[in-house]
N, C-alpha and C positions, 0 to 999 in steps of 0.2 A: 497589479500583476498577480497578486494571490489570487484573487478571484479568477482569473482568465485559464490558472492553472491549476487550481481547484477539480475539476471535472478529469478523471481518470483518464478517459479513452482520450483524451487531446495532446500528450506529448507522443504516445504510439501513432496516433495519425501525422501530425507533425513528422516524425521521423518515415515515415511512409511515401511522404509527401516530398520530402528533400530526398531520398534517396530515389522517384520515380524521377526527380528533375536530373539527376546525375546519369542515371540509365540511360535519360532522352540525350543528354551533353556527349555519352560517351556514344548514343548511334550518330550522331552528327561528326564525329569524327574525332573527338577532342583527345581523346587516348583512353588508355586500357588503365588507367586509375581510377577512372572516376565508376566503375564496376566494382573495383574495391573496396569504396566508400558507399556506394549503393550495397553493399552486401552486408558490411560493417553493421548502419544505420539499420539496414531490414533486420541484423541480430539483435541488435538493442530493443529495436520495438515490438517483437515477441517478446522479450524478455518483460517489458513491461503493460505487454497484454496480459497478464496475468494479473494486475490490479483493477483490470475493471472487472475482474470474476468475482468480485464481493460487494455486498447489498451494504450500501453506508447506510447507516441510522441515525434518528434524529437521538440527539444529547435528549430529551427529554424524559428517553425510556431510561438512562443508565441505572439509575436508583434501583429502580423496581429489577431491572434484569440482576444485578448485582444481588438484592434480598432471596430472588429466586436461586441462587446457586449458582447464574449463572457467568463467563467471562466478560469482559470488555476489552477490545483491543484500540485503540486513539491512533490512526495511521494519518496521513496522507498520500496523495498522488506524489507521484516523480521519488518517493523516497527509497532509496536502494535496500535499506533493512525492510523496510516495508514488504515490497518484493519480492525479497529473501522470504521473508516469513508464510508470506500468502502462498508461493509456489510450496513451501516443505508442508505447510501441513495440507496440500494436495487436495481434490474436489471433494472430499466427504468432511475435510478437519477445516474447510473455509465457514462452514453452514453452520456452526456450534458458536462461533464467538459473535456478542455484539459489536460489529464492526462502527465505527464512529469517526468520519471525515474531519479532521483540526480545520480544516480551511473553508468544510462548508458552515459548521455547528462553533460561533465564536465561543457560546459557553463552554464546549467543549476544550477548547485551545487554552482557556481561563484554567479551566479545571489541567492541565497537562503543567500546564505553568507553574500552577499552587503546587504540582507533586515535586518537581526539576529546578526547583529554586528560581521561578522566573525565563525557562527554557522550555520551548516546543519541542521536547524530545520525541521520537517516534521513533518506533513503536513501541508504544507502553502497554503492556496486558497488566490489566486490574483485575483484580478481585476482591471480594467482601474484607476478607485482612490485609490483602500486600496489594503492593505493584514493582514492575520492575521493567524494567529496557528489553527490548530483545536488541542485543546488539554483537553477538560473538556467539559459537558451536555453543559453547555451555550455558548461556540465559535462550537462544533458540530450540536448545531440549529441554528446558525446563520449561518454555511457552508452550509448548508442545503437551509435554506430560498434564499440564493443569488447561490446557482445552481439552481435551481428551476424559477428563475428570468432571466436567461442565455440564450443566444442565444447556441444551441445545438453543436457540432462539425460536420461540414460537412461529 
């Protein structure tokens, strides 16, 4: 199941896909709810097109980006913080962090684990001394402030 939902763009399509069958339900006559629920679904899945606006990387490079100055953030798909994150720091502050898939890169997921006591937490932004969650207004300003501080990715 990880693997199937690994790939960014597939739960926005999914959600695309179920709300065009409710659209088609409610021209056949079914009632005026099921536009509700196609409308619902279409917000959701903008909301989470904004995760595939980031270039995952391979776990390979983390080291070396980290030595350079620069960020790493350990996200996955379908993740709500995740999401959060990627839309605030908006199309110029997505291209500074190395972005790193848990679901695609296992060593990666290894590495999330070894920080979270045994837990996938996402999203984590590392850097050279710390890491920490972005999980609330005040670790998603401080994720902010220290990409922002980052040497970009090549």
């Amino acid at each position: 199941m990880r693997q199937l939902f690994s790939k960014p763009w597939l739960v926005p399509a999914l959600m695309l896909l179920v709300s065009a069958l409710f659209v088609s339900w409610g021209l056949m006559g079914r009632g005026p709810l099921n536009y509700v629920a196609a409308a619902i679904l279409l917000f959701f899945a903008l909301r989470f097109v904004s995760t595939t606006q980031v270039q995952s990387r391979p776990a390979s490079g983390i080291d070396e980006h980290l030595a350079n100055g620069g960020v790493v953030v350990f996200w996955r798909p379908g993740c709500q913080f995740c999401a959060r994150l990627i839309r605030e720091l908006g199309s110029e502050g997505r291209s500074t962090p190395y972005w790193v898939n848990i679901w695609d890169e296992p060593e990666a997921a290894a590495r999330v684990r070894q920080y979270h006591q045994g837990n996938e937490t996402v999203p984590t932004v590392v850097t050279a001394d710390d890491h920490f969650v972005a999980k609330d207004a005040e670790t998603y300003d401080r994720a902010k402030a220290v990409i922002r501080r980052a040497t970009p990715v090549d």
